[in-house]
N, CA, C and O atoms as a printed pandas DataFrame, in Angstrom:
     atom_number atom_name residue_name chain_id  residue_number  x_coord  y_coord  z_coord
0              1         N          UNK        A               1   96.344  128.816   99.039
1              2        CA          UNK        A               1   95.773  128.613   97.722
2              3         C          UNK        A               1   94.256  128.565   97.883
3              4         O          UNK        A               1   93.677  127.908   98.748
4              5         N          UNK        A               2   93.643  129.371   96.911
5              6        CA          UNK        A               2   92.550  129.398   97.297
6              7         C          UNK        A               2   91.289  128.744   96.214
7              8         O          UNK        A               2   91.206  129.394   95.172
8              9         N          UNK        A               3   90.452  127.732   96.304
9             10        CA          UNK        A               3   89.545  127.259   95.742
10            11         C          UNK        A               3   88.664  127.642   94.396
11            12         O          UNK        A               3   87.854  128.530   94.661
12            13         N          UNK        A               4   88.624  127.293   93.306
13            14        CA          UNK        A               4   87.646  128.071   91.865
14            15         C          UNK        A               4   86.625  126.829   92.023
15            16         O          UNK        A               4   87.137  125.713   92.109
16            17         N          UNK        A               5   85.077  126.951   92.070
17            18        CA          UNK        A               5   84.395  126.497   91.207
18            19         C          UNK        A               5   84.380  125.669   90.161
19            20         O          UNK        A               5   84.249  126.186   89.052
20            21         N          UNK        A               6   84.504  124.257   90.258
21            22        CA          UNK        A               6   84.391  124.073   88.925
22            23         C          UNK        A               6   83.556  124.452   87.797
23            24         O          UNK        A               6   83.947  124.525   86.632
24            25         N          UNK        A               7   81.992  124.768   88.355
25            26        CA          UNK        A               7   81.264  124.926   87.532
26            27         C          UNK        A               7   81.403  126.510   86.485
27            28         O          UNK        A               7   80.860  127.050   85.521
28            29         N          UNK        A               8   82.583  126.739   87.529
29            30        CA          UNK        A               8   82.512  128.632   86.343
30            31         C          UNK        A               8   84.160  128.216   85.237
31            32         O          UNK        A               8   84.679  128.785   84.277
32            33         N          UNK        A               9   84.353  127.505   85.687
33            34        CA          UNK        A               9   85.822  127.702   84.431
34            35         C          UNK        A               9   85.433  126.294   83.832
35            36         O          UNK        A               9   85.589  126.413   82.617
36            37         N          UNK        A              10   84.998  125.013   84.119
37            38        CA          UNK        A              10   85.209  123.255   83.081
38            39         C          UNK        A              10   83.914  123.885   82.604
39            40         O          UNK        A              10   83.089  124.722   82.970
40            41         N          UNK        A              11   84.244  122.759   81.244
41            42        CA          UNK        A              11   83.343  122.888   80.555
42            43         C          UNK        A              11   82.135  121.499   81.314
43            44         O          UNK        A              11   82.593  120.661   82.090
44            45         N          UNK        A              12   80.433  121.507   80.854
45            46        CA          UNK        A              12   80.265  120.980   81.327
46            47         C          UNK        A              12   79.906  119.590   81.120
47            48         O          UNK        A              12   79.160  119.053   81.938
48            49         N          UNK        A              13   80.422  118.835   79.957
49            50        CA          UNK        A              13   80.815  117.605   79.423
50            51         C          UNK        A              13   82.090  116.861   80.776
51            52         O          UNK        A              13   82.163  115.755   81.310
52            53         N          UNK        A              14   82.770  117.913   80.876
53            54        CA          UNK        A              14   84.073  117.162   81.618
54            55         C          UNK        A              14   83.910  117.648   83.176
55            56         O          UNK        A              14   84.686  117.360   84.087
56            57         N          UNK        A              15   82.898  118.333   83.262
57            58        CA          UNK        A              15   82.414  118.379   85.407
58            59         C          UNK        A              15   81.596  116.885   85.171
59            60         O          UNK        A              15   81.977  116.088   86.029
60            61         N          UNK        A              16   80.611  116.308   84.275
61            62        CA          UNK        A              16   79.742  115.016   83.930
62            63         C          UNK        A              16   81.075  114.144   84.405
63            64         O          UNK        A              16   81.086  113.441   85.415
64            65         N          UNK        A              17   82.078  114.297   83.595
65            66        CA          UNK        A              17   82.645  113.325   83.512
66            67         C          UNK        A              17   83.748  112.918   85.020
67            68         O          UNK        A              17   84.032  111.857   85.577
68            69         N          UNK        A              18   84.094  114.230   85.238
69            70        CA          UNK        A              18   84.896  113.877   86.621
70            71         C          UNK        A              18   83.912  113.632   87.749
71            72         O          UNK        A              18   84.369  113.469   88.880
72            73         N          UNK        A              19   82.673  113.594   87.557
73            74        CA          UNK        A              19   81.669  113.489   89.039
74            75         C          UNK        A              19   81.373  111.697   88.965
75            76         O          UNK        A              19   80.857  111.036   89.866
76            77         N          UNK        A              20   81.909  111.128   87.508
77            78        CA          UNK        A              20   82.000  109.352   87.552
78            79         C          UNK        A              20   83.040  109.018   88.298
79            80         O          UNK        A              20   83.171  107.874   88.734
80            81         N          UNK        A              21   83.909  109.995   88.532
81            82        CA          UNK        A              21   84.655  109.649   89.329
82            83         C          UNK        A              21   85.351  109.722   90.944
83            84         O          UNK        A              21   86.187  109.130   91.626
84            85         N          UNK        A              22   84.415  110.844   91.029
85            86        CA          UNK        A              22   85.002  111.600   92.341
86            87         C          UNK        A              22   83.630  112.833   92.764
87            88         O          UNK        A              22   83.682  114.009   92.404
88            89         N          UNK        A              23   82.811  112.408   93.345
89            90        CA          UNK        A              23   81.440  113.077   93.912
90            91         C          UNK        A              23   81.611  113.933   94.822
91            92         O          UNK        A              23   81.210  113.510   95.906
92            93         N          UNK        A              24   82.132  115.193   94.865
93            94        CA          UNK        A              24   81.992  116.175   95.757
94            95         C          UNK        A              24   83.442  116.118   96.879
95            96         O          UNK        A              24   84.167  115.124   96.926
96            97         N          UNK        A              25   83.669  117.336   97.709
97            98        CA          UNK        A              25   85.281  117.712   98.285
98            99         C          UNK        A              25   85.594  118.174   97.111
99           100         O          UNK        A              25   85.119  118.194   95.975
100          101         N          UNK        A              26   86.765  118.640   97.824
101          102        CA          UNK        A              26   87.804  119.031   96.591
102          103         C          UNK        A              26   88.945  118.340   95.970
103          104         O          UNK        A              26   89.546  117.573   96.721
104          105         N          UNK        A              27   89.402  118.452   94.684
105          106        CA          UNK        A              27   90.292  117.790   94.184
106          107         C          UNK        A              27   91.045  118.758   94.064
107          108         O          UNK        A              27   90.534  119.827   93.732
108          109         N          UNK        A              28   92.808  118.668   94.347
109          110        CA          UNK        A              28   93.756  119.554   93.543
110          111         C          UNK        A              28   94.162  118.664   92.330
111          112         O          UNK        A              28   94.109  117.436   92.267
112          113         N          UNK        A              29   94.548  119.481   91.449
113          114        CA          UNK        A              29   94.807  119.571   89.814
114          115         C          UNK        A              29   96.173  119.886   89.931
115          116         O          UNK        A              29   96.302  121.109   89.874
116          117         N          UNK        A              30   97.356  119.247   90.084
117          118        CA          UNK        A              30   98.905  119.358   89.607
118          119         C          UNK        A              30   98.853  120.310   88.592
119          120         O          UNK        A              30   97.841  120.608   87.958
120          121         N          UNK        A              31  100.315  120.929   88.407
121          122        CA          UNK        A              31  100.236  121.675   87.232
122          123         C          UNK        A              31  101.011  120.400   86.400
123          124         O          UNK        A              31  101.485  119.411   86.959
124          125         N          UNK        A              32  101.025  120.647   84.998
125          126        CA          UNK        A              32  101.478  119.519   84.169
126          127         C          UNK        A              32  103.328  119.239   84.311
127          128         O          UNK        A              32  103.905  118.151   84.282
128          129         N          UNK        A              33  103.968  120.688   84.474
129          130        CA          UNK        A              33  105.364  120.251   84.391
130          131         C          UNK        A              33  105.946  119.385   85.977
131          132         O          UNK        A              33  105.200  119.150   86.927
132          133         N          UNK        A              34  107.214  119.080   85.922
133          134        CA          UNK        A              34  107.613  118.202   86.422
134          135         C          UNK        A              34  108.507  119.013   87.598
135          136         O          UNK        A              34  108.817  120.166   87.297
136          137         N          UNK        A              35  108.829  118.647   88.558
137          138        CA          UNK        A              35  109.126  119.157   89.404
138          139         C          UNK        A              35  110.442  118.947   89.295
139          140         O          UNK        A              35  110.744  117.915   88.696
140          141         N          UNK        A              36  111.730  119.924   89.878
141          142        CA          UNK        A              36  112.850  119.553   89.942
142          143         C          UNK        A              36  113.351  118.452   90.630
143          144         O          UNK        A              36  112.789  118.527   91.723
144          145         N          UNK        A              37  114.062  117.492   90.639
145          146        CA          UNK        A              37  114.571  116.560   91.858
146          147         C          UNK        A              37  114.928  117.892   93.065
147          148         O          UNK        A              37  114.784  119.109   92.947
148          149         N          UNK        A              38  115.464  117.025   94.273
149          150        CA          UNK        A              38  115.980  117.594   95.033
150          151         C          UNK        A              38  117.873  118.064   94.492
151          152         O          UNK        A              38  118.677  117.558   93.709
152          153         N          UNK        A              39  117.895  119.200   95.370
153          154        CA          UNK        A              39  119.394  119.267   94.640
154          155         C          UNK        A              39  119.929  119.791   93.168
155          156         O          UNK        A              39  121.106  120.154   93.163
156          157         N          UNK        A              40  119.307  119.865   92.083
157          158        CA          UNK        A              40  119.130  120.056   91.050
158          159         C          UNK        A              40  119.521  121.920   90.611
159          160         O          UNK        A              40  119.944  122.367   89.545
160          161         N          UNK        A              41  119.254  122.488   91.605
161          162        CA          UNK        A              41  119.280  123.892   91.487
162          163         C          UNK        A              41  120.442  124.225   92.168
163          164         O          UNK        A              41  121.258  124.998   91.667
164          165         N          UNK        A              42  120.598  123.725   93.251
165          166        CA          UNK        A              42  122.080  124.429   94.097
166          167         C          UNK        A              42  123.186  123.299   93.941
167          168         O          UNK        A              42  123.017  122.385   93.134
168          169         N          UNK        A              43  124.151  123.374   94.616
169          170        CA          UNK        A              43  125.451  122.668   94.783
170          171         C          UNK        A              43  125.030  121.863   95.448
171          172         O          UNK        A              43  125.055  120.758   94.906
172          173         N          UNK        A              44  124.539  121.880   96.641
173          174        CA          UNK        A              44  124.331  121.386   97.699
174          175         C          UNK        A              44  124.476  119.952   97.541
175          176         O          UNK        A              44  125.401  119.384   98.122
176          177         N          UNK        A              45  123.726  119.358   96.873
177          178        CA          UNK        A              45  123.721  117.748   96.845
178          179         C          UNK        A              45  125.122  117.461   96.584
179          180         O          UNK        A              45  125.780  116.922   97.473
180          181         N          UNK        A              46  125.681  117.772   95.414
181          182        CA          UNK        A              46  126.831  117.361   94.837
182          183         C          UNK        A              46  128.139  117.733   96.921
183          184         O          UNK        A              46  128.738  116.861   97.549
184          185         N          UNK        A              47  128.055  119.183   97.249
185          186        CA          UNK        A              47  128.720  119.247   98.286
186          187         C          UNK        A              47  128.644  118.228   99.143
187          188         O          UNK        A              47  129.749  117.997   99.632
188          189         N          UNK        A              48  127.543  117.306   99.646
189          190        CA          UNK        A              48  126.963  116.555  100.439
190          191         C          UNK        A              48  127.563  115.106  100.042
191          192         O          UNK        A              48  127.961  114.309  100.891
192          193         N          UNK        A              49  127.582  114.850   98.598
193          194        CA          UNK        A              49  127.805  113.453   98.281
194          195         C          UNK        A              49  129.558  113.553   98.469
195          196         O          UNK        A              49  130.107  112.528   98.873
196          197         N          UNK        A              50  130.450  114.810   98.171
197          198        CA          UNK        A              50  131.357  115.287   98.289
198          199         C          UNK        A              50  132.390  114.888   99.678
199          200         O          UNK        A              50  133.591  114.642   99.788
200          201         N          UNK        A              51  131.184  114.975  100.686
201          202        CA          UNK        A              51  131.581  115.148  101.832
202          203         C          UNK        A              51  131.412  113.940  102.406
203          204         O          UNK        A              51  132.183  113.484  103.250
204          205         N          UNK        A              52  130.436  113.386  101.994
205          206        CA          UNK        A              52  130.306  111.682  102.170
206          207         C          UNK        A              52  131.050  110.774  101.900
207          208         O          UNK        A              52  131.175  109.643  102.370
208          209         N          UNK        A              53  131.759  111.530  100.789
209          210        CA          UNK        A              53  133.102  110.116   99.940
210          211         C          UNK        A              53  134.080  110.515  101.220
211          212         O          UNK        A              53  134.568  109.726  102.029
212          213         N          UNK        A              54  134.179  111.450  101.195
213          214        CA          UNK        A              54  135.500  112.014  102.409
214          215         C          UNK        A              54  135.279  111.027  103.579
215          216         O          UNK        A              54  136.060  110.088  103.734
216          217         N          UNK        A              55  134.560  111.162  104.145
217          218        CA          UNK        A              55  133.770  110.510  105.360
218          219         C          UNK        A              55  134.534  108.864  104.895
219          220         O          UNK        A              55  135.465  108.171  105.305
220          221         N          UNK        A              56  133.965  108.825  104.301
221          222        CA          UNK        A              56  134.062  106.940  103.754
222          223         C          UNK        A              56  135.693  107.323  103.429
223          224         O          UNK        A              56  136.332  106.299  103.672
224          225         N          UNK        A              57  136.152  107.866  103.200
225          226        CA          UNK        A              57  137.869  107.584  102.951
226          227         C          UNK        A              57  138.369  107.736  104.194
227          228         O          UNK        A              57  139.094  106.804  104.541
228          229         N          UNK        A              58  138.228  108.563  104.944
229          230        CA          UNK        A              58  138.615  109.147  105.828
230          231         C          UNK        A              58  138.582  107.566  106.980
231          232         O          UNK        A              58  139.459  107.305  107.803
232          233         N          UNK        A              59  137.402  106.771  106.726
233          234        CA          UNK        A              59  136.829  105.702  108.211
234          235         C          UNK        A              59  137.649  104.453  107.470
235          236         O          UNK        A              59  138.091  103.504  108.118
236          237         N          UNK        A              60  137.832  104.616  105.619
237          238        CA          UNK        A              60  138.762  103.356  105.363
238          239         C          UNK        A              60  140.293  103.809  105.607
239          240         O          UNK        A              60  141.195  102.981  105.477
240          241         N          UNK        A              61  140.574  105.217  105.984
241          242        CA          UNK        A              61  142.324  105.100  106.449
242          243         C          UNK        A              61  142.496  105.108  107.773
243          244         O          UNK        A              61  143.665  105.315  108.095
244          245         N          UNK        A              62  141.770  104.960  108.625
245          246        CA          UNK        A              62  141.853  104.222  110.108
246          247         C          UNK        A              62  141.183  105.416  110.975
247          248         O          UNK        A              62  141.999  105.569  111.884
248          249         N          UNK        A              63  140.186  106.295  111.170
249          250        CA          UNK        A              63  139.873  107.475  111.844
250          251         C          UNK        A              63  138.505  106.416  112.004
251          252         O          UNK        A              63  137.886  105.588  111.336
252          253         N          UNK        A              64  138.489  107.120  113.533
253          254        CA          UNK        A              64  137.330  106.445  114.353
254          255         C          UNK        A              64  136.042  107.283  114.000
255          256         O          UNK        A              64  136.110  108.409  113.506
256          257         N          UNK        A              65  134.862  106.635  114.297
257          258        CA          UNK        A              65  133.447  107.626  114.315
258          259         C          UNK        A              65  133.478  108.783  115.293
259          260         O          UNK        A              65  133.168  109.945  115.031
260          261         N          UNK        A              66  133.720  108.507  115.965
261          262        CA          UNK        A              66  133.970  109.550  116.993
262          263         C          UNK        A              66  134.944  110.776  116.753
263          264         O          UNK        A              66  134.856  111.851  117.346
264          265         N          UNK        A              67  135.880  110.451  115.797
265          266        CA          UNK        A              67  136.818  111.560  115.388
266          267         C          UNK        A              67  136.286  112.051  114.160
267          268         O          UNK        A              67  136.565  113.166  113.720
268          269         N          UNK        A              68  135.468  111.178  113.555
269          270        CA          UNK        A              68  134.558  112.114  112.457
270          271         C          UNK        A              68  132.893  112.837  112.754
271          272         O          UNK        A              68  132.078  113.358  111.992
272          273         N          UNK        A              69  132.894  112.600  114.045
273          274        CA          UNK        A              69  131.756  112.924  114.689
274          275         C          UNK        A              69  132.554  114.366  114.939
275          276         O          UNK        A              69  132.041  115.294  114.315
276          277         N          UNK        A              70  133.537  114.665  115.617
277          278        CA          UNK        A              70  134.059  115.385  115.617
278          279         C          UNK        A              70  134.157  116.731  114.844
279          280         O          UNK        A              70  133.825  117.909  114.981
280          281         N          UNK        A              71  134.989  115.670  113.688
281          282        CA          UNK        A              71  135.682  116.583  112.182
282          283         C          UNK        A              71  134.741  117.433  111.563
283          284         O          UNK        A              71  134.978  118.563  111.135
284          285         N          UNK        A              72  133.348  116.662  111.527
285          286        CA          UNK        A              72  131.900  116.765  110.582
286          287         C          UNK        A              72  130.662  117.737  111.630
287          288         O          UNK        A              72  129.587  118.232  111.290
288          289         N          UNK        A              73  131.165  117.734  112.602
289          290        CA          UNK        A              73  129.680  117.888  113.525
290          291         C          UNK        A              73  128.492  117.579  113.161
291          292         O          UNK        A              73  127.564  118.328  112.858
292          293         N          UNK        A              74  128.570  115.684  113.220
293          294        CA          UNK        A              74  127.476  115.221  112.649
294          295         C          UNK        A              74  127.270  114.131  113.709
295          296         O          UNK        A              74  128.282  113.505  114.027
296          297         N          UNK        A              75  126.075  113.800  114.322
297          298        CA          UNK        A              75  125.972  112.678  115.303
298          299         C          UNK        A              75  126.242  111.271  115.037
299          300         O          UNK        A              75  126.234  111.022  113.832
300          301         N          UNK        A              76  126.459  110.360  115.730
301          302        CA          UNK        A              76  126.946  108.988  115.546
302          303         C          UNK        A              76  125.907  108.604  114.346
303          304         O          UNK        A              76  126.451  108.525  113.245
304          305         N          UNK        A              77  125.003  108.443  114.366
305          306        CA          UNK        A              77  123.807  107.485  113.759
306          307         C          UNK        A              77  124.316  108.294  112.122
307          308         O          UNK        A              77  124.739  107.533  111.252
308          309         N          UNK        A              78  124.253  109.504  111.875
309          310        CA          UNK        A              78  124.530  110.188  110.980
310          311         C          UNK        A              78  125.831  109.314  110.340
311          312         O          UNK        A              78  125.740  108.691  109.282
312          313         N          UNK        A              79  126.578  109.351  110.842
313          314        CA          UNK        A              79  128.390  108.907  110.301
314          315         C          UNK        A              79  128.216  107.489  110.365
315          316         O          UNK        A              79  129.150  106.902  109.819
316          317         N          UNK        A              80  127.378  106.770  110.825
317          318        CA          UNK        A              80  127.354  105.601  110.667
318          319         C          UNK        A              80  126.482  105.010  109.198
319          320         O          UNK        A              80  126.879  104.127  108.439
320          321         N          UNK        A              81  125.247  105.773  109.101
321          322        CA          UNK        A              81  124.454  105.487  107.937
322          323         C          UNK        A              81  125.366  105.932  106.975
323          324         O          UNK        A              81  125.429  105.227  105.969
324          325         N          UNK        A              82  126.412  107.352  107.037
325          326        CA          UNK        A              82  127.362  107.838  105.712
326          327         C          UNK        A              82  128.129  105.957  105.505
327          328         O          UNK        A              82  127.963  105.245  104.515
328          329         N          UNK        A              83  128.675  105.709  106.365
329          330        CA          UNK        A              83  129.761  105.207  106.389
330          331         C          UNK        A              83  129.457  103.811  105.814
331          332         O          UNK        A              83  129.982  103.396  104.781
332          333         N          UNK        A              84  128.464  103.026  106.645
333          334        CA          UNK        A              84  127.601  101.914  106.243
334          335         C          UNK        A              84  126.399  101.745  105.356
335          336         O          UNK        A              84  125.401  101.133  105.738
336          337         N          UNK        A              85  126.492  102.220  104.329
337          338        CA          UNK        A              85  125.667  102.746  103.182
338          339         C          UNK        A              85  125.724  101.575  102.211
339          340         O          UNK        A              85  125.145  101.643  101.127
């Protein structure tokens, strides 16, 4: 992304006014809309939370971490934060 001038596009009432606040560097300017959450566009999250309930059913009908370390190819610390959440 590359840098504009303020002085060629603000008017110059409001360069006065942003220099009370912020004297030289650059500032980025957000665009106004809002960003999607994560997840929001694909399945993915919903697959994930999907797979997490499984996990948690799966460790409350007697299956060890290790056999869902297994099932999931997901490391201990992983199946433990699913599980102990």
């Amino acid at each position: 992304m590359s840098y504009v001038n303020g002085e060629e596009i603000l008017p110059d009432e409001l360069l006065c006014e942003i220099r009370k606040y912020y004297r030289g560097g650059l500032i980025y300017i957000p665009p106004q809309e809002k960003r999607n959450q994560w997840g929001t566009k694909t399945p993915t999250k919903k697959l994930l939370e999907k797979r997490n309930q499984e996990i948690c059913q799966k460790k409350n009908n007697g299956s060890t971490i290790k056999e869902l370390m297994e099932e999931y190819h997901l490391a201990y610390d992983t199946i433990k934060k699913i599980v102990y959440h």
